[in-house]
Backbone as a printed PyTorch tensor [residue, N CA C, xyz], in Angstrom:
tensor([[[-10.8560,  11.8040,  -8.3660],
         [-11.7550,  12.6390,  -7.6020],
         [-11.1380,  14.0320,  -7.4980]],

        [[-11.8390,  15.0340,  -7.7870],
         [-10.9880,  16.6420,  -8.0530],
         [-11.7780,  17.2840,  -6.5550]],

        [[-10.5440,  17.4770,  -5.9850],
         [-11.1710,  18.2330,  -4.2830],
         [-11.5490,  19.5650,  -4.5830]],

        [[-11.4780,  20.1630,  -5.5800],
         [-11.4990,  20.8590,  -5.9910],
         [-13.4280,  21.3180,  -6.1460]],

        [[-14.0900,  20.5590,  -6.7020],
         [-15.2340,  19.7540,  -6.9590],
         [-15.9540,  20.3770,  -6.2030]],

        [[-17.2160,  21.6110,  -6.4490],
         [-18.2310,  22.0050,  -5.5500],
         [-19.1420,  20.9470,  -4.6040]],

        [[-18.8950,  19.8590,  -5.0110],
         [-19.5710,  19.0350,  -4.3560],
         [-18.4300,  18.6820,  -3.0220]],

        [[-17.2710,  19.1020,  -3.1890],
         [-16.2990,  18.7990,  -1.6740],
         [-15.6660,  20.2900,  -1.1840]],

        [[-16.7290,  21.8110,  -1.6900],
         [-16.5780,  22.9300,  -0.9250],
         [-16.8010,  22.9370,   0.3590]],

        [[-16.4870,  22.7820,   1.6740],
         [-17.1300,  23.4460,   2.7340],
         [-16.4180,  24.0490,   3.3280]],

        [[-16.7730,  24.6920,   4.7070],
         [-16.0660,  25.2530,   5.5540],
         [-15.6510,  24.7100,   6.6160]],

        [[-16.1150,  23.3050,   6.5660],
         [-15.6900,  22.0860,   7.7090],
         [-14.4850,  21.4500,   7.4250]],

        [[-14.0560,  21.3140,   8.2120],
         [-12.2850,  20.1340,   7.7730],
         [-12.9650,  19.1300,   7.3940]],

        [[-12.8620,  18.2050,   6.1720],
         [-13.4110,  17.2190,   5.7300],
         [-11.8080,  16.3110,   4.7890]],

        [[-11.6560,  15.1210,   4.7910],
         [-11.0600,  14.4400,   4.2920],
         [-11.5960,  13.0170,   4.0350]],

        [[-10.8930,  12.2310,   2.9930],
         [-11.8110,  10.7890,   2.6640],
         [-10.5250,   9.7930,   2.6070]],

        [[-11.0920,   8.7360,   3.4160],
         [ -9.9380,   7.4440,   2.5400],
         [-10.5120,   6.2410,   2.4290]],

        [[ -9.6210,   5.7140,   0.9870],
         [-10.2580,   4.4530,   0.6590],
         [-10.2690,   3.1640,   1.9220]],

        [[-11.1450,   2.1260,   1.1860],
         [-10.9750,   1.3840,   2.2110],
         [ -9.5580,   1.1880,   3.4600]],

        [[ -8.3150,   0.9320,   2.3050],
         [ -7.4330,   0.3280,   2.9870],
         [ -6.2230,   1.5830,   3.6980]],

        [[ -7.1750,   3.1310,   3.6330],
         [ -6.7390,   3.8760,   4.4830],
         [ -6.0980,   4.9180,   3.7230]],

        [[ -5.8160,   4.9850,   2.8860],
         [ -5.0180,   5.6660,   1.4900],
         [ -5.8810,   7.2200,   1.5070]],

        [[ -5.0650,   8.1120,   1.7930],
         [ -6.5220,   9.6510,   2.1590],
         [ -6.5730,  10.1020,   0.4370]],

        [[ -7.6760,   9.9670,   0.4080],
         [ -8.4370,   9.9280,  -1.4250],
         [ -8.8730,  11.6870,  -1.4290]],

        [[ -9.4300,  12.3270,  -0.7490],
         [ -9.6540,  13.3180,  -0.5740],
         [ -9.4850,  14.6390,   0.4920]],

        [[ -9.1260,  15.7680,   0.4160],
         [ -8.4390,  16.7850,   1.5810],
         [ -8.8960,  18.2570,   1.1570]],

        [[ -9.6330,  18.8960,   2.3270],
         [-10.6450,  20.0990,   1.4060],
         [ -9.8060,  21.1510,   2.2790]],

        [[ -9.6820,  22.5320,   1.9930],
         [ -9.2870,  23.8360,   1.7760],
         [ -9.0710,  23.7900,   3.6240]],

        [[-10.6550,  23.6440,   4.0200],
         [-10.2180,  23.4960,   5.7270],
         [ -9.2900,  22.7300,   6.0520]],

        [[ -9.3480,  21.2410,   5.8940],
         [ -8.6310,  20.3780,   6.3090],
         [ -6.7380,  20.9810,   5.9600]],

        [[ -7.0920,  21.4120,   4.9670],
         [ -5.2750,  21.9690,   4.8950],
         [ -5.0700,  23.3110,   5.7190]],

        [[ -6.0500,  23.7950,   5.9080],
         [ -5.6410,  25.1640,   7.1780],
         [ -5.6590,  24.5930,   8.7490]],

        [[ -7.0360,  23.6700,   9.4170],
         [ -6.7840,  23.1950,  10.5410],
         [ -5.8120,  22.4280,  10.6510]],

        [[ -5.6170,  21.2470,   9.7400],
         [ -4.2320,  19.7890,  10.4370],
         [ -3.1210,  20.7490,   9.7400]],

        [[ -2.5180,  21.6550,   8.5460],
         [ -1.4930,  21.6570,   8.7510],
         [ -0.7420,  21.4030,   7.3690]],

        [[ -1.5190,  20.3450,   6.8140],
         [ -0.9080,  19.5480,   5.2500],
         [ -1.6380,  20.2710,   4.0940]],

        [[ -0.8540,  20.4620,   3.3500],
         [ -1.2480,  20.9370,   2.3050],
         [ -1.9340,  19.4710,   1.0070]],

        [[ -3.2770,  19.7600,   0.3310],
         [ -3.6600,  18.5410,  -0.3190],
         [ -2.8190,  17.6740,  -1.0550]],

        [[ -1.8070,  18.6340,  -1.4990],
         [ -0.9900,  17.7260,  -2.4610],
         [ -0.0240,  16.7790,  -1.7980]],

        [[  0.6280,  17.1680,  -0.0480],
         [  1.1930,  16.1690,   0.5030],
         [  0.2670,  15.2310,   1.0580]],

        [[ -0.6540,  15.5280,   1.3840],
         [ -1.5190,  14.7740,   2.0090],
         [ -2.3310,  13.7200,   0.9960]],

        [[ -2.8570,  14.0740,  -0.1540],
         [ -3.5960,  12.8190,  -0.7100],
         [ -2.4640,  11.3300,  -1.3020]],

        [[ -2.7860,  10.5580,  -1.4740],
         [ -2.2080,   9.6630,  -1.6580],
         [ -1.3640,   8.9670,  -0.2250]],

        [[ -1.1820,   9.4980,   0.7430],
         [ -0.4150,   9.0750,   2.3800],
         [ -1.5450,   8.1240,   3.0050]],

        [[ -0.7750,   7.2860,   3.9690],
         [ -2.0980,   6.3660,   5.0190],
         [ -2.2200,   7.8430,   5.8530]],

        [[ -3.7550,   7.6350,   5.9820],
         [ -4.3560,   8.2940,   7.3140],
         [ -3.7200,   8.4360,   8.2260]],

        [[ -3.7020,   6.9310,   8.8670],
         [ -2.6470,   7.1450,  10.5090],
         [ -1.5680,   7.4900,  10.2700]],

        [[ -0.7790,   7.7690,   9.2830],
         [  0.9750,   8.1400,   9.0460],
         [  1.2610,   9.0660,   9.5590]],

        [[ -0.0350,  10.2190,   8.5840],
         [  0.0870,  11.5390,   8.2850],
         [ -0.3170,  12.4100,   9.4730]],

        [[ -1.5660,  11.7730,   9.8230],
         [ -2.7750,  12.7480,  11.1380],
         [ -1.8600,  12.0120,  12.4240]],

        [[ -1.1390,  10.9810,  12.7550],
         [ -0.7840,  10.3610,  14.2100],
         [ -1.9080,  10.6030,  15.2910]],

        [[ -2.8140,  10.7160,  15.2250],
         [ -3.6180,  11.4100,  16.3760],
         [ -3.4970,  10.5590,  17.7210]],

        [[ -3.5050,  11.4760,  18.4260],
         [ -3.3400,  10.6140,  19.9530],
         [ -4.0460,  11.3020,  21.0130]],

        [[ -4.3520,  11.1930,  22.5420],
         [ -4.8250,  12.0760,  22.7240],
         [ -4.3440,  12.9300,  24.1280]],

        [[ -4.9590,  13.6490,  25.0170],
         [ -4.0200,  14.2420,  25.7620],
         [ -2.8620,  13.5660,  26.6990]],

        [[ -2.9700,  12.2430,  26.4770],
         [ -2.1290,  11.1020,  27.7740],
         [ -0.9360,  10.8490,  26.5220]],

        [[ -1.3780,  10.6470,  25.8200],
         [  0.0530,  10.0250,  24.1900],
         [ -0.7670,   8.9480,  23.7780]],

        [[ -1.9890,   8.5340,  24.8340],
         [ -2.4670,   7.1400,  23.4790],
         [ -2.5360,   7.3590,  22.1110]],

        [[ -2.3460,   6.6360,  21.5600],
         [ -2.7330,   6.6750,  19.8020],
         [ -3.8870,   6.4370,  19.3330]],

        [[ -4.2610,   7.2400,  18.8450],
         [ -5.9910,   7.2630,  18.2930],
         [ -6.0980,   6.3200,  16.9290]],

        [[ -4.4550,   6.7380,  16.3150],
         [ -4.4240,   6.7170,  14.6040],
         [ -3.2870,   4.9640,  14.7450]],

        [[ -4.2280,   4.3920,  13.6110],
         [ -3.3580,   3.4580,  13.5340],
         [ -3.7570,   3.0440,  12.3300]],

        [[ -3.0020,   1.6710,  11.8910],
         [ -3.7660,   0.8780,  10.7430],
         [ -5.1100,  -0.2660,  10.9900]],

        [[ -5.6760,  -0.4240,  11.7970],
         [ -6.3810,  -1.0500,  11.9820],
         [ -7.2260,  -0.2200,  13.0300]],

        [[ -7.7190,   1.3030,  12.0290],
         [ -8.4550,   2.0700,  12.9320],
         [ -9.7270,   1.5100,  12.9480]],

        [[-10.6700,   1.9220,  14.0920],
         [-11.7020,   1.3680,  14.1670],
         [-12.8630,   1.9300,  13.9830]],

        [[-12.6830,   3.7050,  13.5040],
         [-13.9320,   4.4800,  12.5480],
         [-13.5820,   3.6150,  11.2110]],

        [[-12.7350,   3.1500,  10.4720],
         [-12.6030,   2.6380,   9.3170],
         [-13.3540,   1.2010,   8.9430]],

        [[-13.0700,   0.4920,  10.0870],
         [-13.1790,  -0.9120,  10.2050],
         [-14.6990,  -1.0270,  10.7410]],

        [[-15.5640,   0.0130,  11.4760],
         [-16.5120,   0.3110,  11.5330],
         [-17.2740,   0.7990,  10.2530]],

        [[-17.1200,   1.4890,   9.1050],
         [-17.4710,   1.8590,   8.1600],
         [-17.3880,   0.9370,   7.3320]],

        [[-16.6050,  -0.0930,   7.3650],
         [-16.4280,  -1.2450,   6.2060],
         [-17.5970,  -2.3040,   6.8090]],

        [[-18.1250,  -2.4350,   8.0280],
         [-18.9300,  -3.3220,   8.0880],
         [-20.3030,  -3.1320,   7.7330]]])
């Protein structure tokens, strides 16, 4: 998949991962808002890379996230 690809231009932070969490895709925003540049970022788990948590320290990001596990059903 080439992120590169007018079909994955926008001006929105956008990123993709395969089922088992693996980030398949990382667009121009997504490397200016989170921080990672595409080339460290594709091929990493999701939760590794993003940790997201939220203002208390819960963890948003894990391996058994549940936008993922929601999308697989």
């Amino acid at each position: 998949m080439d992120i590169q690809s007018e079909h994955y231009i926008t001006g929105d932070t956008a990123f993709g991962v395969e089922q088992i969490g693996v980030i398949v895709l990382w667009n121009k925003a997504a490397e200016k808002s989170l921080g990672f540049p595409a080339l460290d970022a594709l091929g990493q788990k999701c939760w590794e890379l993003l940790a997201g948590h939220d203002e208390y320290g819960n963890r948003h990001c894990c391996e058994n996230c549940p936008l993922r596990e929601m999308n697989l059903r």
